[in-house]
C-alpha positions in Angstrom: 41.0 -9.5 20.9 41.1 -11.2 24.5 44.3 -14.1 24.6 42.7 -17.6 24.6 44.0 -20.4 26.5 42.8 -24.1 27.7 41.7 -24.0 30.9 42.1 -27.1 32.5 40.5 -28.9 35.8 44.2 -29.8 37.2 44.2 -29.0 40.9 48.0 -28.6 41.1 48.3 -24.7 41.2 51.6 -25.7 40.2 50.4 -26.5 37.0 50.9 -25.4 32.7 47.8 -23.3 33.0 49.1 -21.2 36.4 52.0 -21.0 35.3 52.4 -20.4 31.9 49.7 -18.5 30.8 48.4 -16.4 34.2 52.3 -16.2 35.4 55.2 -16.9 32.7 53.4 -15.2 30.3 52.7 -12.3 32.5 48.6 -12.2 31.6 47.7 -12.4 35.7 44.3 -13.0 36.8 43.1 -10.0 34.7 44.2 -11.2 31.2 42.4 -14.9 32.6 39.2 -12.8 33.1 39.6 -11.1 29.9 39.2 -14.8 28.2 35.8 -14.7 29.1 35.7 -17.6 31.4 32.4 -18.7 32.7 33.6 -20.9 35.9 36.4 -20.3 38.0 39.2 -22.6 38.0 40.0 -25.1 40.6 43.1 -23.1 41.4 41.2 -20.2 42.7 38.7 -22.0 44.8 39.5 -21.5 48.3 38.3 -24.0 51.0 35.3 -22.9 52.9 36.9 -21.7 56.1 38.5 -18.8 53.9 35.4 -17.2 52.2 33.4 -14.6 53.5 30.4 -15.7 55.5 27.5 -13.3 54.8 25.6 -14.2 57.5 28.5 -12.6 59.6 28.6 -9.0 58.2 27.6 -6.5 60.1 26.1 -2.2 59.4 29.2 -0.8 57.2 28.8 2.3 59.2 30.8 1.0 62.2 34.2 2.2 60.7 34.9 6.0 61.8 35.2 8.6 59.1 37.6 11.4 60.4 37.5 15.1 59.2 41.1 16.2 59.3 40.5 19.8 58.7 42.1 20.9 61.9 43.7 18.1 63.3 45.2 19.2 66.4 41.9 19.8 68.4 41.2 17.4 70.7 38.1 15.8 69.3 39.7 14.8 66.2 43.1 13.8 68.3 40.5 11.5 70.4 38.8 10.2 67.3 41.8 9.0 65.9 43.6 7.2 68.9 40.1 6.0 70.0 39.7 4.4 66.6 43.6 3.2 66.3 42.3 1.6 69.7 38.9 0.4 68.7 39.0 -0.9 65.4 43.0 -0.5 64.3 41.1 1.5 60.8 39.1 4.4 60.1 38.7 6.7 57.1 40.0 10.3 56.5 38.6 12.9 54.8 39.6 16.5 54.0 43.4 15.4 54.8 45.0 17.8 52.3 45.9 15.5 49.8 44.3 17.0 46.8 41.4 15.0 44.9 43.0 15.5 41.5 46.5 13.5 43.1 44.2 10.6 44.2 42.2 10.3 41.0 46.2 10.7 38.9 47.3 7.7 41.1 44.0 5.4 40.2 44.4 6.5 36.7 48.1 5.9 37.3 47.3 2.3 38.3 44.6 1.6 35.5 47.0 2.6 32.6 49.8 0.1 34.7 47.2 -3.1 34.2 46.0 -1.2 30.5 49.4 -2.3 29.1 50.0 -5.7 27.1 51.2 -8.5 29.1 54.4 -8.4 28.0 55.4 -5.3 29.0 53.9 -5.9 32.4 56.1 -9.3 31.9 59.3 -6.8 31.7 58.5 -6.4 35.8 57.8 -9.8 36.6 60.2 -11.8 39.2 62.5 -13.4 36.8 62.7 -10.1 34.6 62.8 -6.9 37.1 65.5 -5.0 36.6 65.2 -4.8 40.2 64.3 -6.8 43.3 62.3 -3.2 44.3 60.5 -3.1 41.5 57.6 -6.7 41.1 54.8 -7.2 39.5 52.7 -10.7 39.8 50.3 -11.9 40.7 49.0 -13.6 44.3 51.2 -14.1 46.9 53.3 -17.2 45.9 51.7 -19.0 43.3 54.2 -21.8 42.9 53.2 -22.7 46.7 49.8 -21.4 48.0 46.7 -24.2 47.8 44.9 -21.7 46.8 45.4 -18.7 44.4 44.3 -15.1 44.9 42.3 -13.1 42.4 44.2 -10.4 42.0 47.4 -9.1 40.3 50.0 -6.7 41.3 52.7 -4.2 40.7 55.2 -3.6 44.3 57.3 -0.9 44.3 59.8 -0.3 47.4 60.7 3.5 47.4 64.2 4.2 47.9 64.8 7.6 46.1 62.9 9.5 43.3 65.9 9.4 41.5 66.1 5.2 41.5 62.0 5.9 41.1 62.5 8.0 38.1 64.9 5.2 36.3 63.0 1.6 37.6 59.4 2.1 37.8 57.6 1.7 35.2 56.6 4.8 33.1 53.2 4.3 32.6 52.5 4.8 36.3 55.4 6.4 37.9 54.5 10.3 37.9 51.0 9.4 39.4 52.0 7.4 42.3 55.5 9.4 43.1 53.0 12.3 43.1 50.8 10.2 45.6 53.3 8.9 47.7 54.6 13.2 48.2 51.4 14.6 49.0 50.4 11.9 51.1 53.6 12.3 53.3 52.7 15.1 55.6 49.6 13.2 56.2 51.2 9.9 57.8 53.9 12.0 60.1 50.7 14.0 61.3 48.9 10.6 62.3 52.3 9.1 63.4 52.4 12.5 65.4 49.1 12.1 67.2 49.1 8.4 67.6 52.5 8.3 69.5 52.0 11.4 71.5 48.8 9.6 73.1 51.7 7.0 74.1 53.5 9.4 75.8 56.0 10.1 73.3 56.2 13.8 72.8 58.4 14.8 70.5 59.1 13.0 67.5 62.4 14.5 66.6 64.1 13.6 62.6 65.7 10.4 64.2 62.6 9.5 65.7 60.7 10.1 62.6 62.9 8.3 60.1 62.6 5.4 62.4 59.0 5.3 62.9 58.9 6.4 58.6 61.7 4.0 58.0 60.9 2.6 54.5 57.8 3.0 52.4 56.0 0.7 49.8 53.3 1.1 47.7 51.6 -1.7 45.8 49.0 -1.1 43.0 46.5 -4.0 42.9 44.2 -4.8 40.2 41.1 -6.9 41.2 39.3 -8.6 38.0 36.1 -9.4 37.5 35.2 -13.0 38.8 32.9 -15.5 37.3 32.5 -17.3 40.2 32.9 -14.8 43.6 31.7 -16.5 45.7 34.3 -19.4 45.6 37.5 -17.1 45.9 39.0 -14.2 47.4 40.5 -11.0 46.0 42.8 -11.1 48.7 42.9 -13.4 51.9 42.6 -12.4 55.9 45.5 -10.7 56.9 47.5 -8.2 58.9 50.1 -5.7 57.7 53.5 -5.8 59.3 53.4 -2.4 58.7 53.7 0.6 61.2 50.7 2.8 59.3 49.0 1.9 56.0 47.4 4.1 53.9 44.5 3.0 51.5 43.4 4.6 48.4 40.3 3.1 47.4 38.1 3.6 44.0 34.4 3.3 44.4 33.7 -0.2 44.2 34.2 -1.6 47.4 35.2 -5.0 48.7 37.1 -4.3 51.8 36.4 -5.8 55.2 37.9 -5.9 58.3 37.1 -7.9 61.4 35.6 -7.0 64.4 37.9 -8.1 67.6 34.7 -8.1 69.2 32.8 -10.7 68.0 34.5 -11.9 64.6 32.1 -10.3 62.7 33.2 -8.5 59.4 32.6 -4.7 58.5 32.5 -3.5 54.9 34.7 -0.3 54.8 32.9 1.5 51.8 34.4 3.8 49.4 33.4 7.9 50.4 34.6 9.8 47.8 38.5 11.3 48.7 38.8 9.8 51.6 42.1 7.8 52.1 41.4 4.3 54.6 44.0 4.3 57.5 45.2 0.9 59.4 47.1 0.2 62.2 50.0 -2.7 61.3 51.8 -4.9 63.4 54.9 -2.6 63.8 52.5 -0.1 65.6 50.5 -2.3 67.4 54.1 -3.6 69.0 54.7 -0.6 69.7 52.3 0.3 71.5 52.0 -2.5 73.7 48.5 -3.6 72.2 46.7 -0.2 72.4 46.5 0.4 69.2 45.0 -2.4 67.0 46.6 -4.5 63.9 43.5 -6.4 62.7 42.6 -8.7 60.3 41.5 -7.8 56.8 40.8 -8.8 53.8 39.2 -8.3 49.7 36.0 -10.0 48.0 36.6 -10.9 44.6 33.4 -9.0 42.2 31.5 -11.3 40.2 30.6 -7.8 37.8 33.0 -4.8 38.3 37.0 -4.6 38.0 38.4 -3.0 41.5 41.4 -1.2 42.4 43.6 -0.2 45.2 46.7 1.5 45.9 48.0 1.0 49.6 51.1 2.2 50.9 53.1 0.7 53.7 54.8 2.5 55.9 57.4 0.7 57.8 59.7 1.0 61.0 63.3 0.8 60.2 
């Protein structure tokens, strides 16, 4: 049986119905959407200037999809700087990580936001065993104007062995699994990227710099009764050197054209994995390659999920 509550029309995201039911309690957006509410409330409703204009989306097929099957030839080394460049995102496909891993972490991350709120709870801020290991739900919701629909699970990798004893079990295996497979993927676009900068030979020191830390956050996406009004998550950059996307088939990601300010749907293509440049990179580089905006739609009929993970400098 869904949890019921009283949802109120107090403005002050501050207030009991934030905070005690969606946050303290640990039920997030997901176990308010499971209440069956019919409007949204105030809390989520984001002022105009922060939703999605449709009249300013552009073809979805703007966003280059890269075969990775022999990476090293020089139209696929081209197609990836020239999209870096370009757009700062583009999608890869036949990258070597193997279907079954993605589909173990998305199952990984649906079993995560499957479990009752209070064992979610057990990994909220005032109950992690570890400041590594969060789940919540928007950014700050003590602070922002606005709330976010979507909750979370963060988890900083440090070692498998602090993996194995803090994550939580219900998703651990598929997302260590994930986060493995997916290695030799980022150090082969790290590779390519920063050769094109004239750096040509990324050496272990090199490498653990540029591959520093890595985070990877599972995000769960509810459905929405009022879409429109809100956002799954809001525009943004990542401070990230590289981020890697996992995506399931629903869609919902956009990123913005430096162009014109347009925004570009970036649609789900089965085992693909969506690549962006961050900030980290982009400094790097001295503005060749691009950190650009981004951001979610909230889904007034489907629940979406995503599993990014950041790859930062050290």
């Amino acid at each position: 049986m869904a949890p019921t509550m009283a949802v109120t029309n107090n403005t002050d995201p501050a207030s009991d119905f934030s905070i005690d039911f969606v946050l303290t309690k640990g039920h997030g957006v997901k176990g308010l959407s499971e209440t069956g509410i019919k409007t949204l409330p105030n809390q989520y409703i984001q002022p105009l200037e922060e939703r999605l204009c449709m009249t300013k989306i552009v073809p979805e097929n703007a966003i280059p999809i890269i075969d990775l099957s022999d990476p090293n030839t020089t139209g696929v080394v081209d197609a990836i700087c020239n999209a870096a460049e370009r757009w700062g995102f583009f999608q890869i496909v036949n990258h070597g990580v193997p279907l079954q891993v993605l589909e173990n972490a998305k199952e990984a991350t649906r079993r995560f936001f499957g479990l009752p709120a209070q064992e979610k709870n057990k990994y909220s801020k005032d109950n992690s065993p570890s400041n590594t290991v969060r789940y919540g739900t928007s950014f700050s919701p003590q602070a922002e104007k606005a709330l976010e629909w979507k909750d979370y699970l963060s988890l900083f990798y440090v070692s498998d062995d602090e993996a194995s004893a803090l994550w939580p079990a219900a998703c651990r295996d598929g997302l260590l699994e994930y986060m493995r497979k997916s290695e030799p993927v980022v150090k082969q676009l790290l590779k390519v990227l920063m050769e094109k900068l004239n750096v040509t030979e990324i050496d272990k020191s090199k490498e653990d710099l540029l591959m520093g830390s890595r985070r990877i956050n599972i995000n769960y996406y509810p459905i929405c009764p009022n879409p429109e009004l809100t956002v799954g998550v809001g525009r943004h950059s990542d401070v990230s050197t590289l981020t890697i996307l996992l995506q399931d088939d629903i869609g919902g990601l956009y990123v913005r054209d430096l162009q014109d300010n347009s925004w570009i749907h970036v649609p789900p293509v089965k085992g693909s994995i969506v690549i962006n440049v961050g900030d980290a990179l982009q400094i790097m580089s001295n503005g060749r390659y691009k950190s650009v905006e981004h951001r979610v739609v909230a889904n007034g009929s489907k629940n979406r999920i995503s599993v990014p993970i950041f790859v930062n400098y050290c």
